[in-house]
N, C-alpha and C positions, 0 to 999 in steps of 0.2 A: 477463427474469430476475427472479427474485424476491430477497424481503429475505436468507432465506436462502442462495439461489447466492452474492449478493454478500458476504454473512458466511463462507462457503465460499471465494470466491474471493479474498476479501481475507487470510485464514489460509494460503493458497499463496503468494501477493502478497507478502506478512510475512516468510514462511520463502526466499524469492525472492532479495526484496531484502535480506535477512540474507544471506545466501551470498554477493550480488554485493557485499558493504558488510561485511566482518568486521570483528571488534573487540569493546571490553568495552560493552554496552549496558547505559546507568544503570537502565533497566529491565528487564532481563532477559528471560526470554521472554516472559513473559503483556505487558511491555511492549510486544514488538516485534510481536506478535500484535496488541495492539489499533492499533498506530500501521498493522500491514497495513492491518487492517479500515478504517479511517479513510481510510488511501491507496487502496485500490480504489474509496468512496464519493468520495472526492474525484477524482481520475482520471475518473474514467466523467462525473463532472458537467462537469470540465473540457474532457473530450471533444467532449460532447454539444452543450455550450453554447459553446463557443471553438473549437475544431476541427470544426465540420459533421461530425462521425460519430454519426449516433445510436447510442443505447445498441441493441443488437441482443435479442434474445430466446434467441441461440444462445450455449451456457457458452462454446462453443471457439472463439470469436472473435479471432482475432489482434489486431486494435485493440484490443479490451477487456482482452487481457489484458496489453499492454504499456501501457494507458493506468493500470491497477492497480498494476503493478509500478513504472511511471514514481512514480504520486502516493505511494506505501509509500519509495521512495527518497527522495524530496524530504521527505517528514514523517522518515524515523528520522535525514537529515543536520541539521533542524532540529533534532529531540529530540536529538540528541549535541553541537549546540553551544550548548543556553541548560544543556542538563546535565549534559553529559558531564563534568566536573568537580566535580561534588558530591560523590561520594565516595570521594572520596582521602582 
């Protein structure tokens, strides 16, 4: 896949793990957008390098896209506890 699929797939990833994870995000969408994009790259690395699944070539990968969604959850539960209270 390219830089772009993964910027691509990380913007589904995003909007994914938004849906499965509702609530008020300190960054709002463009935040939860970049923390996708961020969790798909990190996901796919954690994959590839710690789980034996290479990165494939194919968008519709079911590992790939649960390893995107997995690392988008784990980044926006991080981002909503160092900041989910800053703007009260």
């Amino acid at each position: 896949m390219t830089i772009i699929s993964w910027i691509i797939l990380g913007l589904l990833a995003g909007a994914i793990a938004k849906f499965l994870l509702p609530g008020r995000d300190p960054g709002g969408f463009i935040g939860t957008t970049l923390i996708g994009i961020a969790g798909a790259f990190i996901g796919g690395w954690i994959s590839s390098r710690w789980l034996d699944h290479p990165i494939t070539k194919d968008f519709y990968d079911g590992t790939t896209w649960a390893s995107a969604i997995g690392g988008s959850l784990v980044l926006l539960i991080v981002y909503r506890l160092l900041f989910g209270h800053s703007r009260n």
